[in-house]
N, CA and C atoms as a LAMMPS dump frame, in Angstrom:
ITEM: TIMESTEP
0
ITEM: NUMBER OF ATOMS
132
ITEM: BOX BOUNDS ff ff ff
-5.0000000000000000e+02 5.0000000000000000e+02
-5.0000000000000000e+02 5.0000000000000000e+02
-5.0000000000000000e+02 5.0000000000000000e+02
ITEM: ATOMS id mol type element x y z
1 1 1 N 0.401 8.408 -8.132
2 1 2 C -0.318 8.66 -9.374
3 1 3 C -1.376 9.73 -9.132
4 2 1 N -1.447 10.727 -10.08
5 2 2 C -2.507 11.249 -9.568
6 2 3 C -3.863 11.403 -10.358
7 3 1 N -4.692 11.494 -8.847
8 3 2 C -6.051 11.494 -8.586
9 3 3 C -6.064 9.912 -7.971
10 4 1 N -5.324 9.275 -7.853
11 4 2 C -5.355 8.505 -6.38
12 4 3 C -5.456 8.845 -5.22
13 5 1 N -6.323 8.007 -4.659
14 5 2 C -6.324 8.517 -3.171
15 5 3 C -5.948 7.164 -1.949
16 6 1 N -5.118 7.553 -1.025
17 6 2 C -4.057 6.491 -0.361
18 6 3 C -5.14 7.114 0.791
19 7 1 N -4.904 5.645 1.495
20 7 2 C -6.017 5.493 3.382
21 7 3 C -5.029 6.707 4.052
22 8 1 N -3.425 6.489 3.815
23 8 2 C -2.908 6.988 5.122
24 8 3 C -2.019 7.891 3.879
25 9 1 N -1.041 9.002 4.594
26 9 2 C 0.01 9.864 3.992
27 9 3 C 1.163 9.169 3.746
28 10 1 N 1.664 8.315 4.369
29 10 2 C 3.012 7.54 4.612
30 10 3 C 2.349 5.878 4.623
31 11 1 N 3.438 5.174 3.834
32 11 2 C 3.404 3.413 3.924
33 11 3 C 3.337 3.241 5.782
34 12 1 N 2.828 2.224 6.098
35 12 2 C 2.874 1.206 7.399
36 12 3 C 3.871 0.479 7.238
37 13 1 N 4.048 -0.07 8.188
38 13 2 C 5.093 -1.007 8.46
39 13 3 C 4.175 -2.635 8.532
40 14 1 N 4.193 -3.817 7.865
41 14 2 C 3.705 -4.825 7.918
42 14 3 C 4.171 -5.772 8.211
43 15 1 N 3.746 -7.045 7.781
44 15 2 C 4.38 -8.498 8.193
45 15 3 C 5.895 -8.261 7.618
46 16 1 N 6.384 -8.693 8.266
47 16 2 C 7.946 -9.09 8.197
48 16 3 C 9.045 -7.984 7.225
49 17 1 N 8.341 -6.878 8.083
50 17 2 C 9.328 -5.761 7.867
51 17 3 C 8.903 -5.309 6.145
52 18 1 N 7.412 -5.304 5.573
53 18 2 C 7.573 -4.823 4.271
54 18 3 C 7.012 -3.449 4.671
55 19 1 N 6.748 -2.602 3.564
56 19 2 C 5.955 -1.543 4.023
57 19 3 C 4.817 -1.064 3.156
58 20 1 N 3.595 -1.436 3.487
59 20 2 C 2.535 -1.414 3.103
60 20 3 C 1.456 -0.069 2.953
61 21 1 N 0.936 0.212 2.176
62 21 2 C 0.145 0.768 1.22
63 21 3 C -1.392 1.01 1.145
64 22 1 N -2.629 1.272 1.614
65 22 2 C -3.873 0.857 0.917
66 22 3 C -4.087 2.38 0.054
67 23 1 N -4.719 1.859 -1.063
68 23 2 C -5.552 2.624 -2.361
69 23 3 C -6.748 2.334 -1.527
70 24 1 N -7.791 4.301 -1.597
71 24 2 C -8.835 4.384 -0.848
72 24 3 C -10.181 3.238 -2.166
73 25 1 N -10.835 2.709 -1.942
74 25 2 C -12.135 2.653 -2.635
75 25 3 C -12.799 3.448 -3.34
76 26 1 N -12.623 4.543 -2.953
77 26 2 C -13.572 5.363 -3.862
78 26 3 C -12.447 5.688 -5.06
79 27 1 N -11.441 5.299 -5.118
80 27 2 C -10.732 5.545 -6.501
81 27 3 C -10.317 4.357 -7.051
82 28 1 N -10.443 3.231 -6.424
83 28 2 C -10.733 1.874 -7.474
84 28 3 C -12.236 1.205 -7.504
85 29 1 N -13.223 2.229 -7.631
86 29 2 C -14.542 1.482 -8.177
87 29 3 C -15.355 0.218 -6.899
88 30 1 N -14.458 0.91 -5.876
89 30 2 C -15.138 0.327 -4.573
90 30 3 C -14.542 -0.746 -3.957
91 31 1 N -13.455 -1.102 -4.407
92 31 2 C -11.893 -2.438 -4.073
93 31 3 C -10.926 -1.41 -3.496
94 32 1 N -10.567 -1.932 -2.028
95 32 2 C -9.925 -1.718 -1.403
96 32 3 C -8.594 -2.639 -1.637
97 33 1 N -7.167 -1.651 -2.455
98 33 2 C -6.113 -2.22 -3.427
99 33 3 C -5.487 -2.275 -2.106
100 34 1 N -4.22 -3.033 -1.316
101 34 2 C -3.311 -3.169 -0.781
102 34 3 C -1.582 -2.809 -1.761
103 35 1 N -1.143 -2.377 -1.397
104 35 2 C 0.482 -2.135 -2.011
105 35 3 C 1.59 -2.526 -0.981
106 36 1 N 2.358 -3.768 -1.264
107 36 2 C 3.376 -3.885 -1.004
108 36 3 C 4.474 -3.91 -1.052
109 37 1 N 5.532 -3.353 -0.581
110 37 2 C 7.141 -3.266 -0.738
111 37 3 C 7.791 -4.257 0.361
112 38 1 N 8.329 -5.426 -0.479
113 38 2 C 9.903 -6.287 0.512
114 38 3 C 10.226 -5.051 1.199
115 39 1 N 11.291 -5.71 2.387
116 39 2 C 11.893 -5.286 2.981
117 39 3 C 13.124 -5.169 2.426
118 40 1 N 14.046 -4.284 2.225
119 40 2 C 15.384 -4.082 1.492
120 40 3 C 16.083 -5.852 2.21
121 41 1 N 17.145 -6.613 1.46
122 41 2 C 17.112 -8.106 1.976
123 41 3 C 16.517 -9.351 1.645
124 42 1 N 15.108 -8.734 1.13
125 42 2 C 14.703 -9.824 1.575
126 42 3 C 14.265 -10.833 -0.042
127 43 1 N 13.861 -12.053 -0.081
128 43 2 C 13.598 -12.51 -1.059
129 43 3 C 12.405 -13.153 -1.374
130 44 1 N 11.793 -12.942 -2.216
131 44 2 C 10.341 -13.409 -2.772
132 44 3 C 10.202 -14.789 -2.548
């Protein structure tokens, strides 16, 4: 989206193979957002 600003350029790799996300703070009003994606497989 833009005028978001993401911690890193590329998703991480997280718990159990999802691939994770952070939204910086200074573009949600000082909340540090997490974003997660399943792993292709897997089920909620």
């Amino acid at each position: 989206a833009a005028g978001v600003r993401l911690i890193d350029r590329a998703p991480r790799i997280g718990a159990h193979g999802t691939r994770v996300a952070f939204v910086h703070p200074s573009s949600t009003r000082g909340v540090l957002v997490e974003l997660v994606e399943r792993a292709p497989g897997t089920q909620a």
